[in-house]
C-alpha positions as CSV (number, residue, x, y, z in Angstrom):
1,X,133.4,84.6,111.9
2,X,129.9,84.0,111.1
3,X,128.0,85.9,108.5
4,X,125.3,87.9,109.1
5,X,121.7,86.2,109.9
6,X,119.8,88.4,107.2
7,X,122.5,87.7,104.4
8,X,120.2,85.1,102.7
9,X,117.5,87.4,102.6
10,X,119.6,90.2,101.0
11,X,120.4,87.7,98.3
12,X,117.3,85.8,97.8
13,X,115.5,88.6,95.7
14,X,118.0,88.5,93.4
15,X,118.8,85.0,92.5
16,X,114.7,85.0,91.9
17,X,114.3,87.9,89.6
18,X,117.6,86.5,87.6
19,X,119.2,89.6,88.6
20,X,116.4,92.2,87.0
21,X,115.4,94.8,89.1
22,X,112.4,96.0,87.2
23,X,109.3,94.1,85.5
24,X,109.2,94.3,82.3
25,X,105.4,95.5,82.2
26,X,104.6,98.8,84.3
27,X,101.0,97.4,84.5
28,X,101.2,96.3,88.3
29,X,99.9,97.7,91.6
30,X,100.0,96.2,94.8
31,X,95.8,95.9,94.0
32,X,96.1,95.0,90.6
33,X,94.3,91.7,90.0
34,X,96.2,88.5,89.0
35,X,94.2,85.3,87.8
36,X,95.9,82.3,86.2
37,X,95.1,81.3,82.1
38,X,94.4,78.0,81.2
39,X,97.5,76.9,80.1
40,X,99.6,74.6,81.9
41,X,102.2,75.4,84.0
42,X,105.0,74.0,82.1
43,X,109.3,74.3,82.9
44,X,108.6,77.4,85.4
45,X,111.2,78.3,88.5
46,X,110.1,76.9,91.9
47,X,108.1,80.4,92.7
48,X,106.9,81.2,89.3
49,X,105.0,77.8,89.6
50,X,103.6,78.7,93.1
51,X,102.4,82.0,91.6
52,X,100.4,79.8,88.8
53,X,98.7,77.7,91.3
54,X,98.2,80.0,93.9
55,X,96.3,82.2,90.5
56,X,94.2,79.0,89.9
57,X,91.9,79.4,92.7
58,X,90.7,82.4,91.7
59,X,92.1,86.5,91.3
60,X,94.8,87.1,93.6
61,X,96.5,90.7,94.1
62,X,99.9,91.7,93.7
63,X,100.0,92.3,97.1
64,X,98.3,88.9,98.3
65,X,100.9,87.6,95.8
66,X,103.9,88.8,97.6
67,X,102.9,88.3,100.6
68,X,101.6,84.1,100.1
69,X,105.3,84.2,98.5
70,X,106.9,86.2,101.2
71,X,108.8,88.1,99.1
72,X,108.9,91.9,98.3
73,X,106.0,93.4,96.6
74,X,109.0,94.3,93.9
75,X,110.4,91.2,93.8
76,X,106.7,89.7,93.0
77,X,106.2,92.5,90.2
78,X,109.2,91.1,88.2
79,X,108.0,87.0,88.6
80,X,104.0,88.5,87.8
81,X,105.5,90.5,84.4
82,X,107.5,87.5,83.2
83,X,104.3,85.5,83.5
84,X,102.3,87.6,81.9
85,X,105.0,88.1,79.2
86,X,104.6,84.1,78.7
87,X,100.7,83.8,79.0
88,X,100.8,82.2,82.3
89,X,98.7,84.9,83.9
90,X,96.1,87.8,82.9
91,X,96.0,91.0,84.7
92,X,92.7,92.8,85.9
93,X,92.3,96.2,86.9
94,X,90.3,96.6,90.0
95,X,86.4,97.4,89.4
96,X,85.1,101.0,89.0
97,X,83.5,102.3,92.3
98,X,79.8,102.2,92.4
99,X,78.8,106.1,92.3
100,X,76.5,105.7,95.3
101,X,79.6,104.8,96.8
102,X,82.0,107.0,95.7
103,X,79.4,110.0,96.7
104,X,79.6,108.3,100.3
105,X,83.6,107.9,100.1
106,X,83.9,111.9,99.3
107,X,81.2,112.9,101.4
108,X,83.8,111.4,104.0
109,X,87.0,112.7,103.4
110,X,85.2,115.8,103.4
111,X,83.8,115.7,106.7
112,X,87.5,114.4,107.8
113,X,89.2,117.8,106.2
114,X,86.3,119.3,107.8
115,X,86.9,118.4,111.0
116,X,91.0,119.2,110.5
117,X,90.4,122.4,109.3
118,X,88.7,123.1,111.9
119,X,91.6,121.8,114.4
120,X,93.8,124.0,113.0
């Protein structure tokens, strides 16, 4: 009997995280901004070290994170918060919105629930 073809991927998240299922920061959205520290990259795991370098070029989001790493955005939150923990990484919140454009942004939505209301 063979085993199933997406066993591996079932398993892979876990072996990374070292069984954790949760970060150990809450400080991440999938737009939070990651950017590598100077520091070097020192005895890291195979993907911790990726993260690190992928950081170096410049801010990378959780999301862009997971993804260059194919891995779950979850999975990615645990390896960011552990290198964050160790002062591999720095986290960035995303810029606050111009107000020009956050008047243009509402004036938007409400022409959208404008135009629903009027739909319904």
């Amino acid at each position: 009997m063979t085993p199933p073809r997406n066993r591996k991927a079932l398993v892979r998240p876990h072996v990374v995280t070292a069984g954790r299922a949760r970060p150990s920061r809450n400080i991440f959205d999938l737009v939070t901004l990651v950017i590598a520290t100077s520091g070097g990259v020192g005895p890291l795991t195979p993907e911790k070290r990726r993260i690190v370098t992928l950081c170096q070029g410049g801010a990378l989001s959780v999301a862009e994170v997971a993804g260059h790493l194919d891995l779950p955005p979850s999975v990615a939150k645990v390896l960011l918060s552990d290198l964050v923990d160790s002062g591999h990484i720095t986290t960035r919140a995303n810029a606050p919105a111009d107000p020009a454009d956050r008047s243009a942004h509402e004036r938007l939505l409400r022409e959208v629930l404008d135009g629903l209301r009027a739909r319904l």
